[in-house]
PDB file of N, CA, C and O in Angstrom:
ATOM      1  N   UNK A   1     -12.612  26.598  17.918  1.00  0.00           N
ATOM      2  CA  UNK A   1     -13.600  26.285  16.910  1.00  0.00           C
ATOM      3  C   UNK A   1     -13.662  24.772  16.749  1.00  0.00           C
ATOM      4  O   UNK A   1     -12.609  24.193  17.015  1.00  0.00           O
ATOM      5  N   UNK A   2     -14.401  24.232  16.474  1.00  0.00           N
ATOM      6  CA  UNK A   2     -15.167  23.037  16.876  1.00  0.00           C
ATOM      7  C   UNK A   2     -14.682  22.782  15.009  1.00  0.00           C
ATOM      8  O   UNK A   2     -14.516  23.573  14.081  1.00  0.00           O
ATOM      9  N   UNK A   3     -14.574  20.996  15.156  1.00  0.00           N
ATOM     10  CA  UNK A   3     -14.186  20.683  14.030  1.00  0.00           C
ATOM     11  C   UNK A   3     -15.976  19.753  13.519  1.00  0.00           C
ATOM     12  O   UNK A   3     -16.723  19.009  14.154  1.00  0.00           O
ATOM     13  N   UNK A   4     -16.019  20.308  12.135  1.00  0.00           N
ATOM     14  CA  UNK A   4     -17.516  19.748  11.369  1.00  0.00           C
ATOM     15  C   UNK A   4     -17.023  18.371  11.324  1.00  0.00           C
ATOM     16  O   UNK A   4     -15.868  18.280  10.908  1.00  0.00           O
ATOM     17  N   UNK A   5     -17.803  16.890  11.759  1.00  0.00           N
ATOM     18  CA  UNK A   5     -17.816  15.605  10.967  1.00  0.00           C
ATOM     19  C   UNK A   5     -18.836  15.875   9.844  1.00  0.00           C
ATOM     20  O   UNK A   5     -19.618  16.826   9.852  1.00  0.00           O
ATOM     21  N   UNK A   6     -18.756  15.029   8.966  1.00  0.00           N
ATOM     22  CA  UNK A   6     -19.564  14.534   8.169  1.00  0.00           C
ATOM     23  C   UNK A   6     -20.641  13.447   8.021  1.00  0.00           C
ATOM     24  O   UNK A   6     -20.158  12.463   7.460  1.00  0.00           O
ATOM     25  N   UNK A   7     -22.090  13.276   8.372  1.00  0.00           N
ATOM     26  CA  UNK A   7     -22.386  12.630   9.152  1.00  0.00           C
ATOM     27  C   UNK A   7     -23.025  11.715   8.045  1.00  0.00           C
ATOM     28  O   UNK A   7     -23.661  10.707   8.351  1.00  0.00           O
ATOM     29  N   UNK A   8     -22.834  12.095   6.799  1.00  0.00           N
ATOM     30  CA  UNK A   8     -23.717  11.186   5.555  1.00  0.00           C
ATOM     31  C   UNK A   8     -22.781   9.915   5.121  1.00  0.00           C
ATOM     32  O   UNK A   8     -21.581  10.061   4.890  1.00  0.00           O
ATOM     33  N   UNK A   9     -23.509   8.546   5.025  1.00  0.00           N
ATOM     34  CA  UNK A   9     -23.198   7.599   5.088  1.00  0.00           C
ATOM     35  C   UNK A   9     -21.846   7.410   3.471  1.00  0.00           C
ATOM     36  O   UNK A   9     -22.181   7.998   2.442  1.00  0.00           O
ATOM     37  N   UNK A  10     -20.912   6.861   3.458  1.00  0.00           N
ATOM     38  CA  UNK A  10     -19.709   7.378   2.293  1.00  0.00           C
ATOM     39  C   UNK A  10     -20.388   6.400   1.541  1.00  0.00           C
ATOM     40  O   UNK A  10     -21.056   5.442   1.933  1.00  0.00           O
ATOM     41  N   UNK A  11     -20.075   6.844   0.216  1.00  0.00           N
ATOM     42  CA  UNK A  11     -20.796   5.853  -1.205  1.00  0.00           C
ATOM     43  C   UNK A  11     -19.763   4.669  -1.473  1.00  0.00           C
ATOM     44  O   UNK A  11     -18.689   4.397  -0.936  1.00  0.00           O
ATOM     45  N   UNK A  12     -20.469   4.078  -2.481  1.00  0.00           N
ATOM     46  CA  UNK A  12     -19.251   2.702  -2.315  1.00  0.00           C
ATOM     47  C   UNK A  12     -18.381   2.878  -3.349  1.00  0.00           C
ATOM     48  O   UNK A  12     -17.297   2.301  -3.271  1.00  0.00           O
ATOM     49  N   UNK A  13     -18.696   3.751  -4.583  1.00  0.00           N
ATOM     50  CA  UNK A  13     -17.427   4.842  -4.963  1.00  0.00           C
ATOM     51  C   UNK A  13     -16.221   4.792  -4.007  1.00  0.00           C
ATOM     52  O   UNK A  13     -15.140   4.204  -3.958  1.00  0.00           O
ATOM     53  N   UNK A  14     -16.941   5.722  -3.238  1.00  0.00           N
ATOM     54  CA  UNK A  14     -15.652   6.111  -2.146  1.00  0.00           C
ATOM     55  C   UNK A  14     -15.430   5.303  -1.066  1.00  0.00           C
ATOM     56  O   UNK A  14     -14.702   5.718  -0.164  1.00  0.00           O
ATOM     57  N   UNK A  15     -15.971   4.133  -0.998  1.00  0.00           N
ATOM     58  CA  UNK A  15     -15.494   3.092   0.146  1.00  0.00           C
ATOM     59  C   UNK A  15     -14.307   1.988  -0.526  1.00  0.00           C
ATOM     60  O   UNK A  15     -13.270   1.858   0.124  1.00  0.00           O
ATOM     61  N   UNK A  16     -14.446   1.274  -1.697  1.00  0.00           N
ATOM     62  CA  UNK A  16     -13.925   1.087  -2.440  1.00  0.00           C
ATOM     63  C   UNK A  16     -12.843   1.506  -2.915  1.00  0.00           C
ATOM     64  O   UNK A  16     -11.807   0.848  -3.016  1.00  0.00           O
ATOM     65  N   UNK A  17     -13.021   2.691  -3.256  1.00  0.00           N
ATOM     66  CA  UNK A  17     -11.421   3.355  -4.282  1.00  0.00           C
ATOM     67  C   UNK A  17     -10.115   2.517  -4.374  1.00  0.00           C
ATOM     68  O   UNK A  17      -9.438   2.484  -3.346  1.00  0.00           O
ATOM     69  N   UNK A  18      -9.739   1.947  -5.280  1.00  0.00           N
ATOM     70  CA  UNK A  18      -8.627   1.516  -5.380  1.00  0.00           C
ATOM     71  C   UNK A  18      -8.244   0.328  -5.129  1.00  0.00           C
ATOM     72  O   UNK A  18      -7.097  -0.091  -5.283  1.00  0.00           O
ATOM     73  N   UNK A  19      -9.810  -0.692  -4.457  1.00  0.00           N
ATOM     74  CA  UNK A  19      -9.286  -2.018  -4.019  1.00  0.00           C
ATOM     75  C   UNK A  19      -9.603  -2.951  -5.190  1.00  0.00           C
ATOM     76  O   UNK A  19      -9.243  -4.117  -5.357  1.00  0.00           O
ATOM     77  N   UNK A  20     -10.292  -2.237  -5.889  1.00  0.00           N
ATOM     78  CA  UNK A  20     -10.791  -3.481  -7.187  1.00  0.00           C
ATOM     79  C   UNK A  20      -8.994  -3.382  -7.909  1.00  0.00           C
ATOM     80  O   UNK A  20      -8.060  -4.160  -7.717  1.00  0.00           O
ATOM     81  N   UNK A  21      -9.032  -2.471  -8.519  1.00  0.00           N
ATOM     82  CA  UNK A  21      -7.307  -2.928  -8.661  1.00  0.00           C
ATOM     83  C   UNK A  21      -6.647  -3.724  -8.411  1.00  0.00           C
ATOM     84  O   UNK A  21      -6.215  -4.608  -9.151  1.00  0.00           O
ATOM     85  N   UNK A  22      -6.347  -3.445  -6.700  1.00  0.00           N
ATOM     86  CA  UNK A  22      -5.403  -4.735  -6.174  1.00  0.00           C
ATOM     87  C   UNK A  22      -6.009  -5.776  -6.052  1.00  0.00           C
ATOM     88  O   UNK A  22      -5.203  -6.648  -5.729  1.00  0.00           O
ATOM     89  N   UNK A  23      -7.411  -6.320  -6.170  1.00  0.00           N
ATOM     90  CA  UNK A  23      -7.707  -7.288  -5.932  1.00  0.00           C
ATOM     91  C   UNK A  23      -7.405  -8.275  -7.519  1.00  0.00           C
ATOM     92  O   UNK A  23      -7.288  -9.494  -7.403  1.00  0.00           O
ATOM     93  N   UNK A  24      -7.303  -7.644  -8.883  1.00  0.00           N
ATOM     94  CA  UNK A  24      -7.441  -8.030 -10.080  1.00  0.00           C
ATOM     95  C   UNK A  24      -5.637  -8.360 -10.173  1.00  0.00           C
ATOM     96  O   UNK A  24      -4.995  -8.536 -11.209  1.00  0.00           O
ATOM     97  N   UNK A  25      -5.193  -8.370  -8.973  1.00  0.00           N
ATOM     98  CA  UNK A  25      -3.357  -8.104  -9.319  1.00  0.00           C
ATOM     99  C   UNK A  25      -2.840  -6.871  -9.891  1.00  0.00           C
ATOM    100  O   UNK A  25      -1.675  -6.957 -10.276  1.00  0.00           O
ATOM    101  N   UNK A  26      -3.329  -5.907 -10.021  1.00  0.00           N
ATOM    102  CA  UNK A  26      -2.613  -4.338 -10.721  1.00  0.00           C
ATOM    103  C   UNK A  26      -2.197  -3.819  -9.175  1.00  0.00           C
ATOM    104  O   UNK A  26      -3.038  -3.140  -8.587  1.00  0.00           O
ATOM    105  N   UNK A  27      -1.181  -4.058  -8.635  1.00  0.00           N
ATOM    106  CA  UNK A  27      -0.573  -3.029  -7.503  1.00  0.00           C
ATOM    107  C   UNK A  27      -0.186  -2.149  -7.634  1.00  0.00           C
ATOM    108  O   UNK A  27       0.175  -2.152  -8.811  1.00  0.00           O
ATOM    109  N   UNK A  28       0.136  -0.871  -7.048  1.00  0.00           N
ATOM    110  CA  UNK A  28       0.781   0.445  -7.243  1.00  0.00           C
ATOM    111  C   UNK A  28       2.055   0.106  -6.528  1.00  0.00           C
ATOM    112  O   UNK A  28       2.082   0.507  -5.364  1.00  0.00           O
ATOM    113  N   UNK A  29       3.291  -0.642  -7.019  1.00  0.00           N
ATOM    114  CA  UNK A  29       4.653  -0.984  -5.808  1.00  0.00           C
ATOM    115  C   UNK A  29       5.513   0.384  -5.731  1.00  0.00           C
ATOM    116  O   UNK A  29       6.074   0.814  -6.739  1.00  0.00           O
ATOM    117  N   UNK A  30       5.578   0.970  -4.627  1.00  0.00           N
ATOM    118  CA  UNK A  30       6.541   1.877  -4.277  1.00  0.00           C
ATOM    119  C   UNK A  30       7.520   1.134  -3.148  1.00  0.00           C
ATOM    120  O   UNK A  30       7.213   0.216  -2.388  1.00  0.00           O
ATOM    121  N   UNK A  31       8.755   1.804  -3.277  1.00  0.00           N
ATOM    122  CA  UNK A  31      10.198   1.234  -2.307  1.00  0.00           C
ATOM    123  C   UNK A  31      10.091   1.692  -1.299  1.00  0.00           C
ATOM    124  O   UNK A  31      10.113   2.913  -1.149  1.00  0.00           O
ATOM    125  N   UNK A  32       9.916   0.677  -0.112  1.00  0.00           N
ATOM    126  CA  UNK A  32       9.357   1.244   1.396  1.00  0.00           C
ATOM    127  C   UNK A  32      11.224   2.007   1.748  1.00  0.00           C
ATOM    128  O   UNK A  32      12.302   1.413   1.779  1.00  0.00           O
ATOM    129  N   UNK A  33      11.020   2.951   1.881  1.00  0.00           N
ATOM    130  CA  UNK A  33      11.553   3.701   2.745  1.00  0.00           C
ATOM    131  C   UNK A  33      12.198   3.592   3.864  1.00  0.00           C
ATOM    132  O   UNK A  33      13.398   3.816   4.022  1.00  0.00           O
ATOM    133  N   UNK A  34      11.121   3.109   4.994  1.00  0.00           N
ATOM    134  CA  UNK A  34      11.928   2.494   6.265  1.00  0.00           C
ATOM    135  C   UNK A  34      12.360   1.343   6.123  1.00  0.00           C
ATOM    136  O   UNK A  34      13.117   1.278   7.091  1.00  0.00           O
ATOM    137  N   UNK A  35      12.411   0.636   5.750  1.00  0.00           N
ATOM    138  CA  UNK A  35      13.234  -0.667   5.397  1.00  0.00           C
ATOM    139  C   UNK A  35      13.600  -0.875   3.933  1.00  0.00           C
ATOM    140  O   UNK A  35      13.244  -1.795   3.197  1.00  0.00           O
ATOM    141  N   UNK A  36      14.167  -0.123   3.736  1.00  0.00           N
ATOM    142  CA  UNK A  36      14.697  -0.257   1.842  1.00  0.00           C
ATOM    143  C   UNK A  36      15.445  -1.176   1.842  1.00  0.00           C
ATOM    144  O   UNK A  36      14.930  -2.076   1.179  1.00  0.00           O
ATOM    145  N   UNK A  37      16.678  -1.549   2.335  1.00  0.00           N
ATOM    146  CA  UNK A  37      17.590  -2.688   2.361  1.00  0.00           C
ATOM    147  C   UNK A  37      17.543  -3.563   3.209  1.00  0.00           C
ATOM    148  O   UNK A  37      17.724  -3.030   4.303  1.00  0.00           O
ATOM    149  N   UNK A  38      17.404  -4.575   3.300  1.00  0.00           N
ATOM    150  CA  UNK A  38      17.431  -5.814   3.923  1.00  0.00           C
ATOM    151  C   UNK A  38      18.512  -6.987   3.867  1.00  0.00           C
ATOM    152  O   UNK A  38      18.481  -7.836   2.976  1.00  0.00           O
ATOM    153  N   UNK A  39      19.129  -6.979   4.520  1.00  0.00           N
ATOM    154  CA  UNK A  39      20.329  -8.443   4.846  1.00  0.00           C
ATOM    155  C   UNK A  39      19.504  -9.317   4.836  1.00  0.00           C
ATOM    156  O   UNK A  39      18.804  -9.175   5.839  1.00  0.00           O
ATOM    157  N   UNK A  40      19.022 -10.602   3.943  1.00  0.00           N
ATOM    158  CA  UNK A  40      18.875 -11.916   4.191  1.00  0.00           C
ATOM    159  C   UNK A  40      19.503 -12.775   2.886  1.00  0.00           C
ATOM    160  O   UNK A  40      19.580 -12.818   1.659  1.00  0.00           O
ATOM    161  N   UNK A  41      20.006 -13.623   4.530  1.00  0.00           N
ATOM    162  CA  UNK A  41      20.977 -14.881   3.776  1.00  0.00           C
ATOM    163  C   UNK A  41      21.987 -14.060   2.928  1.00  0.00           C
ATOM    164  O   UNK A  41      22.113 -14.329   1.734  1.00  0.00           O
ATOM    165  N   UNK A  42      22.689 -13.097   3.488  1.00  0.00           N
ATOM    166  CA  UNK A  42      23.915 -12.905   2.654  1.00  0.00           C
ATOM    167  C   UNK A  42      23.435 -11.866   1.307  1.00  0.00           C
ATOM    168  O   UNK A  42      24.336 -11.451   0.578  1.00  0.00           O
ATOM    169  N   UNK A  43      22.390 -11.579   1.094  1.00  0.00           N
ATOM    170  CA  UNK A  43      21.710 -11.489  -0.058  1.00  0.00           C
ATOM    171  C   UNK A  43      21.335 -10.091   0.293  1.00  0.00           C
ATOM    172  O   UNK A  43      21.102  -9.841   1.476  1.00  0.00           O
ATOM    173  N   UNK A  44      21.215  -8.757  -0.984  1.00  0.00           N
ATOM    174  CA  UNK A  44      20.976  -7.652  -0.754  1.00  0.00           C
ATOM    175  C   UNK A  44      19.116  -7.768  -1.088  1.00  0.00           C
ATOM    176  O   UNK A  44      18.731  -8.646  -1.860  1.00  0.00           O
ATOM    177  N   UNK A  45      18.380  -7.079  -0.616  1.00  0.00           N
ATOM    178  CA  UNK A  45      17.092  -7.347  -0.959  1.00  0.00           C
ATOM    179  C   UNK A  45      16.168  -6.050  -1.025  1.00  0.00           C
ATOM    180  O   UNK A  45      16.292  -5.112  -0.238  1.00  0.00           O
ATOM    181  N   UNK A  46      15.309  -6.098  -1.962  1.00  0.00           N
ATOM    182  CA  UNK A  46      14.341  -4.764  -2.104  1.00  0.00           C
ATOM    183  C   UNK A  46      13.195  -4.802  -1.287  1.00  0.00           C
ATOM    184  O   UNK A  46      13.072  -6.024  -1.197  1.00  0.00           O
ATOM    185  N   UNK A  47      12.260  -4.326  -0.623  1.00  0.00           N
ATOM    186  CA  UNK A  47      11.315  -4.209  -0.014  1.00  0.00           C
ATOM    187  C   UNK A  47      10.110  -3.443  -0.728  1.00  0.00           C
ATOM    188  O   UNK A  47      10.305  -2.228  -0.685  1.00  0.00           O
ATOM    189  N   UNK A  48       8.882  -3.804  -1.394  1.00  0.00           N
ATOM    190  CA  UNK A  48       8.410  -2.624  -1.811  1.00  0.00           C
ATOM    191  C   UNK A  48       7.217  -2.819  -1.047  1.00  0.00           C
ATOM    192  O   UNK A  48       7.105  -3.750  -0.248  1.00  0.00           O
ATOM    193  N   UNK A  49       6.268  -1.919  -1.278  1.00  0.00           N
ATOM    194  CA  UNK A  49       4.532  -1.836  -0.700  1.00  0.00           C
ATOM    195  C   UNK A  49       4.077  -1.010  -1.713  1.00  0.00           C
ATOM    196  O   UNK A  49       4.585  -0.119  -2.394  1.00  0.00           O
ATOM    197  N   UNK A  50       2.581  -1.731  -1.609  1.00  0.00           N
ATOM    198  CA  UNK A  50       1.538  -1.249  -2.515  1.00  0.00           C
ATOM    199  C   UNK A  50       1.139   0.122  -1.677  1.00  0.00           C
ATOM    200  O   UNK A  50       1.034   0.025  -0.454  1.00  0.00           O
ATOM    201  N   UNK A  51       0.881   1.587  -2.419  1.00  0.00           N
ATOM    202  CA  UNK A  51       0.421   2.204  -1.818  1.00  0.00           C
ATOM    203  C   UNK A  51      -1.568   2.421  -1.549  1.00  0.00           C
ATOM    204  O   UNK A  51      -2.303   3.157  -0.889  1.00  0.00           O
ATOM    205  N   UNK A  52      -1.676   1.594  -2.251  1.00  0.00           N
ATOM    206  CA  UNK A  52      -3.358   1.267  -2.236  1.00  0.00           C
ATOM    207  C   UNK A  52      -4.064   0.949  -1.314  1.00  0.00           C
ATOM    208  O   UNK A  52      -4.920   1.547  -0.662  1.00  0.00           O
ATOM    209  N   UNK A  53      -3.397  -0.662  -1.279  1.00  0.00           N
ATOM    210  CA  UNK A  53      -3.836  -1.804   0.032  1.00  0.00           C
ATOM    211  C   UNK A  53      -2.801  -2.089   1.135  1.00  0.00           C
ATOM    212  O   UNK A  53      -3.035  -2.565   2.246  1.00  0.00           O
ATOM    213  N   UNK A  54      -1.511  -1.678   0.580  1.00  0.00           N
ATOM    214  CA  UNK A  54      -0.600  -2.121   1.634  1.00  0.00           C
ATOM    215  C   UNK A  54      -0.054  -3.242   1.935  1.00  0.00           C
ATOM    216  O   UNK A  54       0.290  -3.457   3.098  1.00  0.00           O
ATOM    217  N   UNK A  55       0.147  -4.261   0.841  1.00  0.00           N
ATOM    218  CA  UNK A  55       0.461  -5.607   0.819  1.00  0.00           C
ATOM    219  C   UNK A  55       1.806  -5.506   0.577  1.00  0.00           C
ATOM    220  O   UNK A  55       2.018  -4.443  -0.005  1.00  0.00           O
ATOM    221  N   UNK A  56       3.099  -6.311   0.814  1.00  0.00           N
ATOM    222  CA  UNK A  56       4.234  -6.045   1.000  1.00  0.00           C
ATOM    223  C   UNK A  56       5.059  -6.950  -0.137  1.00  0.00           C
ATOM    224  O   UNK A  56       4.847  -8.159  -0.050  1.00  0.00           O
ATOM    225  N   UNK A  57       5.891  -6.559  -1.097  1.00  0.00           N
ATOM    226  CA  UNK A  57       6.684  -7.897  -1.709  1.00  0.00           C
ATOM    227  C   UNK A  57       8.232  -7.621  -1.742  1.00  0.00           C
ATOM    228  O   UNK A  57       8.738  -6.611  -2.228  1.00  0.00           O
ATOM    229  N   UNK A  58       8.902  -8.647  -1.164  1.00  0.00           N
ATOM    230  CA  UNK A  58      10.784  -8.358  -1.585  1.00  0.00           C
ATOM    231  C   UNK A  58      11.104  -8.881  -2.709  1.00  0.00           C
ATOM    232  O   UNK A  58      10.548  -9.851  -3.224  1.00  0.00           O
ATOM    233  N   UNK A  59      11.802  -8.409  -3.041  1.00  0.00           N
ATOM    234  CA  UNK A  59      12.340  -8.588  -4.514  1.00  0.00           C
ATOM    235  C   UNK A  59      14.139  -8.723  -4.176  1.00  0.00           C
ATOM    236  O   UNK A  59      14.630  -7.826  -3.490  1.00  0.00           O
ATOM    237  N   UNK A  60      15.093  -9.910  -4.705  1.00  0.00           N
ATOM    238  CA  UNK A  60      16.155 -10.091  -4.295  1.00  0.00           C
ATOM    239  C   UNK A  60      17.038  -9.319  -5.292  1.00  0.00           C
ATOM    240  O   UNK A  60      16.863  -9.397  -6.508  1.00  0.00           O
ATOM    241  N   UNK A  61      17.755  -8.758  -4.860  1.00  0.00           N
ATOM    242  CA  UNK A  61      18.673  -7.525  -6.402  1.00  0.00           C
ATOM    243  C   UNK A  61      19.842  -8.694  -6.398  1.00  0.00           C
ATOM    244  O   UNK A  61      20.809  -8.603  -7.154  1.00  0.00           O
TER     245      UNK A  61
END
């Protein structure tokens, strides 16, 4: 069985979703997972990512 596309152009509702947020500074930070801990300089370190846009920030514990 043959898979349906959708062939109607997406609204800017839904092209959008979620970037006006990160663009105003409101991130969604979750603790990346594959790299949760990080060695630098001796130093234990957090890794998080926005789950929105995907922009990355460490945070030093």
């Amino acid at each position: 069985m043959a898979d349906i596309l959708p062939f109607r152009k997406p609204s800017l509702k839904e092209r959008h979703k979620g970037n006006t947020l990160c663009r105003h500074g409101h991130h969604k930070w979750l603790v990346d997972k594959a790299r949760q801990f990080d060695v630098k300089q001796g130093r234990l370190v957090t890794c998080y990512r926005c789950s929105r846009c995907g922009k990355e920030r460490v945070s030093a514990d």
